[in-house]
C-alpha positions as CSV (number, residue, x, y, z in Angstrom):
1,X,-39.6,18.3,56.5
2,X,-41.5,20.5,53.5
3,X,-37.7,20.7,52.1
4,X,-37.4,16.9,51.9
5,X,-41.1,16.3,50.6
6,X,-40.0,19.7,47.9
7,X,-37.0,17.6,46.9
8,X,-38.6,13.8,46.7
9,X,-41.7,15.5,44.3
10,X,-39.3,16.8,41.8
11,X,-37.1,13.9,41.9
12,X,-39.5,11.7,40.9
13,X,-41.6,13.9,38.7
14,X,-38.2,13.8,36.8
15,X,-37.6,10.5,36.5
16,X,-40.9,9.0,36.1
17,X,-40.4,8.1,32.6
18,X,-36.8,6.1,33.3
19,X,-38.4,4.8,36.0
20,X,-41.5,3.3,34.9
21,X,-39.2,1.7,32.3
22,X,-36.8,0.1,34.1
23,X,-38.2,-2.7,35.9
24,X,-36.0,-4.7,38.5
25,X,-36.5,-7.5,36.6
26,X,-39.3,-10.3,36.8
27,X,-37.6,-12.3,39.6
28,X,-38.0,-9.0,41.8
29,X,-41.1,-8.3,40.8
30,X,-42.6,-11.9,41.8
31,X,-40.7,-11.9,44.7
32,X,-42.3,-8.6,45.5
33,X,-45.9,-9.9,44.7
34,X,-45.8,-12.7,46.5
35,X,-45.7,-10.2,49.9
36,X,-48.8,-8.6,48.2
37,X,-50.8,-12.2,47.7
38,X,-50.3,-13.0,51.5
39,X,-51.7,-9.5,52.5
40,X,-54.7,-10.2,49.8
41,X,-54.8,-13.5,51.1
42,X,-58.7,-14.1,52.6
43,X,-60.1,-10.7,51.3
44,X,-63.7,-10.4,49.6
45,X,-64.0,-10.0,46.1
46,X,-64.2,-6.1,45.1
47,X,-62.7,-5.3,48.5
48,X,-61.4,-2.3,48.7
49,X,-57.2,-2.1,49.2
50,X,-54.8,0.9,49.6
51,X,-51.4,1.7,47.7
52,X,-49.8,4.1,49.9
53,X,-47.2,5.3,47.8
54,X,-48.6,3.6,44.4
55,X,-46.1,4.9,41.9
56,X,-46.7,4.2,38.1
57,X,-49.4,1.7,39.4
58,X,-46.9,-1.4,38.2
59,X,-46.3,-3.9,39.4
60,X,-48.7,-3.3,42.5
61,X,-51.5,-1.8,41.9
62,X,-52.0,-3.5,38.9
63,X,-51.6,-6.8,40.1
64,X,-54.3,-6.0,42.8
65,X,-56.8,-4.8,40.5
66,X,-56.0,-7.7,38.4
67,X,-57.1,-10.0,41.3
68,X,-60.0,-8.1,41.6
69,X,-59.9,-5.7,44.4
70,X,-60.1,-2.1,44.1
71,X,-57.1,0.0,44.6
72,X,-57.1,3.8,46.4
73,X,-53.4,5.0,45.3
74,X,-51.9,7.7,46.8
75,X,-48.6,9.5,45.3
76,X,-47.5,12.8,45.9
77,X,-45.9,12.8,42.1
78,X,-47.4,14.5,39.0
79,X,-45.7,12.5,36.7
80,X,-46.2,8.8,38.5
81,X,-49.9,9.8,38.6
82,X,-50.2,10.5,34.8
83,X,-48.6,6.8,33.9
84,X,-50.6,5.4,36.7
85,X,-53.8,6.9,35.2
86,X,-53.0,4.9,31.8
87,X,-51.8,2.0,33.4
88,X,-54.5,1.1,36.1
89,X,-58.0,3.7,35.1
90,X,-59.6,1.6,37.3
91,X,-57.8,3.1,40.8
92,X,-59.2,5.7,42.6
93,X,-55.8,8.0,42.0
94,X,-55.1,10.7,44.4
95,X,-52.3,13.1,44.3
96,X,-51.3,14.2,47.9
97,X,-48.2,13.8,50.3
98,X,-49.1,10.9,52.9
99,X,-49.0,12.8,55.7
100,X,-51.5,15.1,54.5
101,X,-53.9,13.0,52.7
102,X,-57.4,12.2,53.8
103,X,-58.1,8.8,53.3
104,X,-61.4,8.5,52.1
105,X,-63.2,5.8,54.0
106,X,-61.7,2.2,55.3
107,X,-60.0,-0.3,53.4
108,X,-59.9,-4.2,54.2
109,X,-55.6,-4.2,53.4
110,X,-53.0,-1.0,52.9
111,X,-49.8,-1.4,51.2
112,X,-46.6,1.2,51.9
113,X,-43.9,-0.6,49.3
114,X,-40.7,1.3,49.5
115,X,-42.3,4.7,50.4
116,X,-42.6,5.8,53.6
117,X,-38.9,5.3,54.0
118,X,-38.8,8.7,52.2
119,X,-40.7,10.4,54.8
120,X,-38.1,11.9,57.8
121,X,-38.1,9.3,60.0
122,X,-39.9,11.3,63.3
123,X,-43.2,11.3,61.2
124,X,-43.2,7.4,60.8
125,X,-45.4,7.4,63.9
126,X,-47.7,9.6,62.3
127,X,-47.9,7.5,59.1
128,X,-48.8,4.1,60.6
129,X,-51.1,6.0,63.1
130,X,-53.1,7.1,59.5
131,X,-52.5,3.3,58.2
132,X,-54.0,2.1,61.0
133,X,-57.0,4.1,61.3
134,X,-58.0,3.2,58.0
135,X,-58.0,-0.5,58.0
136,X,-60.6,-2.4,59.1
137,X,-60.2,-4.5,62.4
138,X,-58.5,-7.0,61.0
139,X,-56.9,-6.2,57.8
140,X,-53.4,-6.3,56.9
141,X,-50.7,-4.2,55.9
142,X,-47.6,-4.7,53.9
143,X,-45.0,-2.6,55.1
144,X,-41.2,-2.1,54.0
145,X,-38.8,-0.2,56.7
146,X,-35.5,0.4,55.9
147,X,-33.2,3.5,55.7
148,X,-30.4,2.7,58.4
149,X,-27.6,0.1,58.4
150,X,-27.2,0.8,62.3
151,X,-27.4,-1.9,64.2
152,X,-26.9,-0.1,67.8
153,X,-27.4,3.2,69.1
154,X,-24.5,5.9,69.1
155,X,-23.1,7.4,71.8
156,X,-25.4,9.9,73.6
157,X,-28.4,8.9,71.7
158,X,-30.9,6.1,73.3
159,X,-30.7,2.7,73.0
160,X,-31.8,1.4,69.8
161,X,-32.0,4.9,68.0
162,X,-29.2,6.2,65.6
163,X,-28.4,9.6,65.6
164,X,-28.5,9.4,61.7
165,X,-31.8,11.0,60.6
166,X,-31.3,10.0,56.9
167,X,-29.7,10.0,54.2
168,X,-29.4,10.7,50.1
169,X,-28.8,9.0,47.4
170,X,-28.6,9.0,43.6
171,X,-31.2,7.3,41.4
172,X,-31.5,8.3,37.4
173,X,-29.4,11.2,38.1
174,X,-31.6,12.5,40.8
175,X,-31.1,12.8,44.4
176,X,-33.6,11.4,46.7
177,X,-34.2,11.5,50.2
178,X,-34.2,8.0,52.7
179,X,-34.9,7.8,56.7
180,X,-35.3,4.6,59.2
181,X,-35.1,3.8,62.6
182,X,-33.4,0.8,63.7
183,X,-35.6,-2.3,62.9
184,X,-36.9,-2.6,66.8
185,X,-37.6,0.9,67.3
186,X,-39.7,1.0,63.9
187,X,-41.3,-2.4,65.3
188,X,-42.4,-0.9,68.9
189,X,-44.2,2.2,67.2
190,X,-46.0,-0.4,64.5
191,X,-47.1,-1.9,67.8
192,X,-48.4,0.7,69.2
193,X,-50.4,1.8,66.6
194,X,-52.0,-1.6,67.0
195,X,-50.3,-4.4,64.7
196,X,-49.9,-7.6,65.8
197,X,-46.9,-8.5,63.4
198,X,-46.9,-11.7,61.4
199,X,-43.8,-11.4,59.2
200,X,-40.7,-9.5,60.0
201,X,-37.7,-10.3,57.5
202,X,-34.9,-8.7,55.8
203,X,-35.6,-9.0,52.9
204,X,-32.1,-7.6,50.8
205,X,-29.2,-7.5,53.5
206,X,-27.5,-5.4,50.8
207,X,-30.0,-1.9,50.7
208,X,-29.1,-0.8,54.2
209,X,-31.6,-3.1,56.2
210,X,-34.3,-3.5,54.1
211,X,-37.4,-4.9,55.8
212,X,-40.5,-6.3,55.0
213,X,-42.9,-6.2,57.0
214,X,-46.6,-7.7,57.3
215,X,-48.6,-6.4,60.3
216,X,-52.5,-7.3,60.8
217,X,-54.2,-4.3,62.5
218,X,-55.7,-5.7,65.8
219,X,-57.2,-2.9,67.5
């Protein structure tokens, strides 16, 4: 675990640069927003929001505090953290990995875009256990799941769990670290942190099973 978290810090503290410049592309990113409106959707003004995994603070973040929330982002990269402190001042910025990080009081909505994928996939529980403990009764979360294309479980392995813990891959030269359970497995433990699910979709077919996910916290 410390290995993976060693390797995903420096991977992106080296590419944060490359990174922050090289959007997706508008279509993606309003494709991506409109996930983020529906979570917002509702929500007081000056309501307080997470951004588990906030990045370079763009697109997310920003858009959020452009709507008027507030934003609490959490990054375990130097680098992202610098940009994001030009790009959004207004965030609450707090440099820690997200299973260590103490969340400082509750937040109406929590978003986890494309980041707790890089997390080994055994501490996923423990992730949404932390999401879910700091929303309020009620608020949503915008979740994506992904990291494994398997669609059934191996032999000797229990149903509806690959043996595959993760996997690499290259990005900007760098090597970076994924890990998924299959989409009902990552489902149940959402559910049993206390999500009542309200969107579940595949979102690219092509990027191993990407998912987005919407979950409102219920209990």
């Amino acid at each position: 675990m410390l290995a993976h978290l060693f390797l995903m810090d420096n991977s992106y503290d080296r590419i944060a640069e490359q990174w922050h410049a090289n959007s997706r592309g508008q279509a993606y990113v309003n494709h991506v927003l409109g996930y983020v409106d529906l979570v917002l959707e509702g929500l007081q003004p000056g309501a307080r929001v997470l951004d588990l995994g906030c990045g370079t603070g763009e697109p997310i973040a920003a858009y959020i505090i452009g709507k008027g929330f507030r934003v609490t982002g959490v990054d375990e990269s130097v680098k992202m953290l610098e940009i994001a402190r030009n790009i959004v001042p207004e965030a609450e910025l707090i440099h820690s990995d997200m299973l260590e990080v103490q969340l400082p009081g509750e937040f109406a909505a929590a978003i986890a875009w494309d980041s707790v994928f890089h997390v080994e996939r055994k501490n996923h529980q423990t992730v949404y256990r932390k999401l879910a403990s700091s929303l309020e009764t009620g608020g949503r979360l915008l979740l994506s799941v992904g990291g494994s294309d398997a669609d059934e479980g191996s032999e000797g392995t229990s149903p509806g769990d690959s043996a595959v813990e993760g996997f690499t891959s290259e990005m900007f030269g760098q090597t970076f670290f994924y890990s998924g359970y299959e989409p009902r497995v990552a489902r149940s433990l959402l559910e049993a942190e206390g999500f009542q699910i309200e969107r579940w979709e595949v979102d690219d077919p092509s990027s191993r099973g990407h998912i987005v996910v919407i979950g409102r916290k219920i209990l």
